[in-house]
KEVO-18675 format. One record per atom (N, C-alpha, C): residue number from 1; atom name; x, y, z. Coordinates in steps of 0.02 Angstrom, whole numbers, always signed. Example, Ala and Ser with C-alpha at 12.3 -4.5 7.8 and 13.67 -1.06 7.14 Angstrom:
% residues 2
> 1;N;+660;-284;+390
> 1;CA;+615;-225;+390
> 1;C;+660;-165;+390
> 2;N;+642;-112;+354
> 2;CA;+684;-53;+357
> 2;C;+645;+2;+394
This chain:
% residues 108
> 1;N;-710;+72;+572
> 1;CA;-654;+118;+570
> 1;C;-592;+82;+546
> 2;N;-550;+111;+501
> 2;CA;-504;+74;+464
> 2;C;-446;+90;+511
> 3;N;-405;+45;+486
> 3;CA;-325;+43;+539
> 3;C;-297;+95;+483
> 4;N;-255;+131;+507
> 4;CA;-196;+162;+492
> 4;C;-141;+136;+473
> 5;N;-129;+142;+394
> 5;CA;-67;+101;+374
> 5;C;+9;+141;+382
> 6;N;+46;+84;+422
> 6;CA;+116;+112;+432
> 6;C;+166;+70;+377
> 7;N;+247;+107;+391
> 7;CA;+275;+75;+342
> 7;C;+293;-1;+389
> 8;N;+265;-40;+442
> 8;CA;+268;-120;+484
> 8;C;+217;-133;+413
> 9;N;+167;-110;+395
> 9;CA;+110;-167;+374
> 9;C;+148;-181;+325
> 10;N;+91;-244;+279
> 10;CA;+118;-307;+238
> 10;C;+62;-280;+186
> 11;N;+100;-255;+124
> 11;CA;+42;-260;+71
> 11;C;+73;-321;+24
> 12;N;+25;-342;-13
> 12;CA;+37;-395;-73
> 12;C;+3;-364;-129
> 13;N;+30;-396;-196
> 13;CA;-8;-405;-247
> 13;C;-58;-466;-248
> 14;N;-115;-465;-299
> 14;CA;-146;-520;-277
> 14;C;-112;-597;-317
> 15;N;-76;-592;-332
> 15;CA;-35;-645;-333
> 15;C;+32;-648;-284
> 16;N;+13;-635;-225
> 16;CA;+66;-637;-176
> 16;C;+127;-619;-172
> 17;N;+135;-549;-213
> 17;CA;+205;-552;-203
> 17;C;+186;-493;-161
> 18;N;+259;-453;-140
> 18;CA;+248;-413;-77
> 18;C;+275;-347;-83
> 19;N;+246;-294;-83
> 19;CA;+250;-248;-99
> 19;C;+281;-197;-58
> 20;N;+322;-126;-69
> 20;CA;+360;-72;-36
> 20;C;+322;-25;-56
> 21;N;+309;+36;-7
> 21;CA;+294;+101;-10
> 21;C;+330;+133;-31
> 22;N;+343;+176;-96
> 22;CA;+395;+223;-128
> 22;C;+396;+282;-94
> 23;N;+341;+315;-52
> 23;CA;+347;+364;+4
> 23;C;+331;+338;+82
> 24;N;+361;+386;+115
> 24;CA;+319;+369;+199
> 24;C;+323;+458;+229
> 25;N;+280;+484;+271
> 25;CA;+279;+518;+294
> 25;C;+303;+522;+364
> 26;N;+370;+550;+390
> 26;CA;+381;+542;+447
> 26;C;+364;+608;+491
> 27;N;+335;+634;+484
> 27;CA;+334;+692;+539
> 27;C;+284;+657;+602
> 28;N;+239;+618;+599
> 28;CA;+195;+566;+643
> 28;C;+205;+492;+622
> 29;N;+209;+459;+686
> 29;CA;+244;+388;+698
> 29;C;+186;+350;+730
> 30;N;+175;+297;+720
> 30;CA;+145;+259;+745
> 30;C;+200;+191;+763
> 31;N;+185;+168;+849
> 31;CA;+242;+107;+879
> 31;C;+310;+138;+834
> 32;N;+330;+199;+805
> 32;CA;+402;+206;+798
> 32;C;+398;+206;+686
> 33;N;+338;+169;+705
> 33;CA;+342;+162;+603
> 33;C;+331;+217;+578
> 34;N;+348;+256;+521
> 34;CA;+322;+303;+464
> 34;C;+263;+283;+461
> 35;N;+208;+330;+428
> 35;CA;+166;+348;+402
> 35;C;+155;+331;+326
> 36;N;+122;+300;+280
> 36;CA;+111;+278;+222
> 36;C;+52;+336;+179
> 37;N;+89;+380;+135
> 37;CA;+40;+439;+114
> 37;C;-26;+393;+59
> 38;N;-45;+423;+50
> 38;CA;-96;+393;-3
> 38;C;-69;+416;-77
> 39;N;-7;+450;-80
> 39;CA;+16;+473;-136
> 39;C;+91;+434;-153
> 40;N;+91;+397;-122
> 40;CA;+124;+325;-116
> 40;C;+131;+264;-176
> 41;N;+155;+262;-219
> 41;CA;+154;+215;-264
> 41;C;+191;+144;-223
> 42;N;+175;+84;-241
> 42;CA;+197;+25;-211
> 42;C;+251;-5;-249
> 43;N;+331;-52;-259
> 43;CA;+356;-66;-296
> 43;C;+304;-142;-254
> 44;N;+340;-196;-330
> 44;CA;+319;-243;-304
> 44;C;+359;-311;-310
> 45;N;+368;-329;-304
> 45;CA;+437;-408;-290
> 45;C;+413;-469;-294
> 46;N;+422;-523;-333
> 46;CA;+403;-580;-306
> 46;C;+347;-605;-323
> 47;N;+292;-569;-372
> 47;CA;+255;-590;-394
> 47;C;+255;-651;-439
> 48;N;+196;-703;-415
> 48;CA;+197;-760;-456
> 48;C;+180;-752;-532
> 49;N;+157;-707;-560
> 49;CA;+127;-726;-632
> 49;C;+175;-726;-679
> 50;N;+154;-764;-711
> 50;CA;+214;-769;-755
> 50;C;+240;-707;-816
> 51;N;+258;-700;-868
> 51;CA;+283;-641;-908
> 51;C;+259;-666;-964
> 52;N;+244;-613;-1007
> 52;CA;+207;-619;-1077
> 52;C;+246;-694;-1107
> 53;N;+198;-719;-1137
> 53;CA;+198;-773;-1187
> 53;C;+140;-827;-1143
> 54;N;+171;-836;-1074
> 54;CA;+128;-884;-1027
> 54;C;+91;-837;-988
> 55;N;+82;-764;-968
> 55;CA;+51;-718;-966
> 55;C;+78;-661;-957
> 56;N;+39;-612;-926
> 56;CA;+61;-543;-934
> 56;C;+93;-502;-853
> 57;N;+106;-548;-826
> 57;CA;+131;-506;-781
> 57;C;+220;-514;-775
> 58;N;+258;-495;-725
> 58;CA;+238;-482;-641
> 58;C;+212;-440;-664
> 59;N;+180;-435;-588
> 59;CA;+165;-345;-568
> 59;C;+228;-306;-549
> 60;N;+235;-246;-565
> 60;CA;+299;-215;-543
> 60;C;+284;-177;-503
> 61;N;+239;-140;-518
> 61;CA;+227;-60;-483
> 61;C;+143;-35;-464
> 62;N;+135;-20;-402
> 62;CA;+67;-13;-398
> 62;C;+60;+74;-418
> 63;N;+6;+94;-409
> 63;CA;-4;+158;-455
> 63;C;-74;+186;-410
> 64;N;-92;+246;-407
> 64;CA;-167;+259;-390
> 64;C;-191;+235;-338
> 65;N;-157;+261;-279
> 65;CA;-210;+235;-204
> 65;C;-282;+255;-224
> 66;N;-311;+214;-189
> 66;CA;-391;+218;-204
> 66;C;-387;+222;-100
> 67;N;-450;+259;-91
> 67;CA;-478;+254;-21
> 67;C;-420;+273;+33
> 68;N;-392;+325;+32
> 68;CA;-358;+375;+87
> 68;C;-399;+384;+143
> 69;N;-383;+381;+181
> 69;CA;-424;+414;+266
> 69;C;-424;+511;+244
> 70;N;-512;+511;+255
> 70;CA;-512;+572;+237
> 70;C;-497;+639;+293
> 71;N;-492;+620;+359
> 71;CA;-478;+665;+411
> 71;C;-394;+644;+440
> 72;N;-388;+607;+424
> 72;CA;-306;+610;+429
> 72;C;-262;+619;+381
> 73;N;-215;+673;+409
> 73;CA;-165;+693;+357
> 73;C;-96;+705;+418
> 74;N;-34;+701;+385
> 74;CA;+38;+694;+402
> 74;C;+68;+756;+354
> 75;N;+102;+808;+369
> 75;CA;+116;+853;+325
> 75;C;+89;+866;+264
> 76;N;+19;+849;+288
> 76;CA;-35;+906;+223
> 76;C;-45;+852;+187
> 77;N;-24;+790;+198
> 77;CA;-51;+716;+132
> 77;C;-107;+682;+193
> 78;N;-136;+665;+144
> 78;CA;-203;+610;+158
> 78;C;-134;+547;+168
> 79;N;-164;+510;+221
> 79;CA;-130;+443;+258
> 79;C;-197;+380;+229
> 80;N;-163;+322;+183
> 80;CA;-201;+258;+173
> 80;C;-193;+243;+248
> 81;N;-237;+189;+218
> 81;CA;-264;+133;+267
> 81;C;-309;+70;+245
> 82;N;-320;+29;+301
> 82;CA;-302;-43;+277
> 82;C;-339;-58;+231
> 83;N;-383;-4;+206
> 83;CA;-442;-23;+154
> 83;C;-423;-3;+90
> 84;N;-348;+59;+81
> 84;CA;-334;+65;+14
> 84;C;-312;+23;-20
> 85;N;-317;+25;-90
> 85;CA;-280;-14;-148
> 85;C;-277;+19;-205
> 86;N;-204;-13;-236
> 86;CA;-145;+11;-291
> 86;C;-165;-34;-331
> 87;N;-181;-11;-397
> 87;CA;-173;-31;-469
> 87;C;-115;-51;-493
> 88;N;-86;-116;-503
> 88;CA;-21;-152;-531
> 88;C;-15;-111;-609
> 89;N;+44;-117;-623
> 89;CA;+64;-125;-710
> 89;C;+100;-170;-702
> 90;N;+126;-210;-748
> 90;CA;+77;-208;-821
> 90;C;+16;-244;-806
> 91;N;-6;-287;-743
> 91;CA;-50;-330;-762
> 91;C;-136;-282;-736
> 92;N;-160;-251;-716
> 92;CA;-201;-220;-707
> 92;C;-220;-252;-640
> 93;N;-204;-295;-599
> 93;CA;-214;-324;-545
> 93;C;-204;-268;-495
> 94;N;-262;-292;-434
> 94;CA;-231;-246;-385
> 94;C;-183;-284;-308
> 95;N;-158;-231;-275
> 95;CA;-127;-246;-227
> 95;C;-174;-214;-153
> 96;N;-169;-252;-117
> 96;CA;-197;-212;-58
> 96;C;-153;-241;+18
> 97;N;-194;-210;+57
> 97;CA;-175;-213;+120
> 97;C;-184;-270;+172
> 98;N;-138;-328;+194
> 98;CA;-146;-389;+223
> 98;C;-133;-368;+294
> 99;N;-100;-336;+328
> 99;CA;-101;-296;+382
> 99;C;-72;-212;+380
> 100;N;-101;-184;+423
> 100;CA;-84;-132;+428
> 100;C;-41;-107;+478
> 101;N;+3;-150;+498
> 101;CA;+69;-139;+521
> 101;C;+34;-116;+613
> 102;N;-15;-100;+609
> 102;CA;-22;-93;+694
> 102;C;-119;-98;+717
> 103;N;-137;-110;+764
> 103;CA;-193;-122;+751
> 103;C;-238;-73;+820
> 104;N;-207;-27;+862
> 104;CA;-232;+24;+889
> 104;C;-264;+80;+874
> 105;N;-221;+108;+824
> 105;CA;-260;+182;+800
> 105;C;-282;+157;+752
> 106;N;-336;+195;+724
> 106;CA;-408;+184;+701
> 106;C;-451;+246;+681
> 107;N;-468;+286;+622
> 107;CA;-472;+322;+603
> 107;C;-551;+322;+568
> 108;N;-576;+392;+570
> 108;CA;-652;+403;+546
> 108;C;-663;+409;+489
């Protein structure tokens, strides 16, 4: 059963930089955090790769949650969790989930 991602958890790109949720759903809270929709794009900060010439990144922006919790929803959106992951641009890399901000609720 996957954890429930709030806006506490820690996503990265896979070059470690660290990523923000561009939405959160607050109508349900978990320990006090927002809710992370699966319709959620990620910005992303801090990524190590370098920029065209020595390569093609950063990553800026993740895109396309993959793997939403299919029985949980927060005002009618499907809620990720610790198993989704965002497609970077420009580099096609993905970003995923290093914690999920709380580790009690737990979803089918």
């Amino acid at each position: 059963m996957p954890e429930i991602l709030t806006a506490d958890g820690t996503v990265q790109c896979s070059h470690s930089g660290s990523c923000t949720a561009t939405k959160k759903v607050s109508k349900v809270k978990i320990k006090g955090a927002k809710l992370i929709p699966k319709s959620s794009n990620v910005s992303v900060s801090g990524c190590s790769l370098p920029p065209p010439i020595a390569g093609i990144g950063p990553c800026v922006m993740g895109q396309g949650a993959s793997q939403a919790l299919k029985k949980v929803k927060s005002g009618g959106k499907k809620i990720a969790s610790k198993q989704t992951k965002w497609t970077n641009t420009p580099t096609g890399a993905k970003s995923k989930v290093a914690d999920a901000g709380q580790s009690k609720v737990k979803a089918k």
